[in-house]
N, C-alpha and C positions, 0 to 999 in steps of 0.2 A: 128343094125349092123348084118351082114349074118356072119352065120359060114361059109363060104365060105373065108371071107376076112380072119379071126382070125385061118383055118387053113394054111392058104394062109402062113401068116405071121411066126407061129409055124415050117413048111416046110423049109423056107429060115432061119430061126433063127439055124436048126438042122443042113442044108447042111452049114451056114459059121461058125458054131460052130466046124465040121469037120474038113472042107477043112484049118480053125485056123490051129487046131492041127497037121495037117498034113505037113501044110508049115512050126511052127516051131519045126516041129521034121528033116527037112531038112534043118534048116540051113536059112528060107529066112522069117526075121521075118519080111521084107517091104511088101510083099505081102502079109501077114497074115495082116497086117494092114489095106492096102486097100482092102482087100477080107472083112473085117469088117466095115471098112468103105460102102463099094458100098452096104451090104446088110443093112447098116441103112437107107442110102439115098434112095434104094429101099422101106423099109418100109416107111421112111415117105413121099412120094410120094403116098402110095397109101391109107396113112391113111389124107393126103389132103383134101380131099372134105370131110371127115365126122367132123376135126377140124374147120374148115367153117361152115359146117351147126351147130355146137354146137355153137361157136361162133356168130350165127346167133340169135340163139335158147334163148341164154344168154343176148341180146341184146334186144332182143323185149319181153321179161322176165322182165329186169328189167325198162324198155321203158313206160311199161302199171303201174308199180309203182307209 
């Protein structure tokens, strides 16, 4: 896995971590919601191909058993 992806991820975890707190110190906890929501769904979109190739990985692991 690149540190590339893991600081990727740490970045959008810090900015919906924020933009949280920020929507419910105003009052709008539905957009805190989906503002947390969209950055999960961003995460696991882009941890996608590496769960596939584990799952890949895991398969012809225990295949040759």
């Amino acid at each position: 896995m690149e540190i590339y992806l893991i600081l990727r991820i740490a970045i959008v975890g810090i900015l919906v971590s924020i933009l949280n707190h920020i929507l419910k110190q105003t009052g709008r906890d539905e957009l805190a919601f989906m503002t947390s929501l969209a950055g999960l769904v961003l995460v696991l979109f882009w941890l996608l191909p590496h769960l596939v190739e584990l799952i890949t990985t895991m398969e012809d692991l225990f295949s040759m058993v």
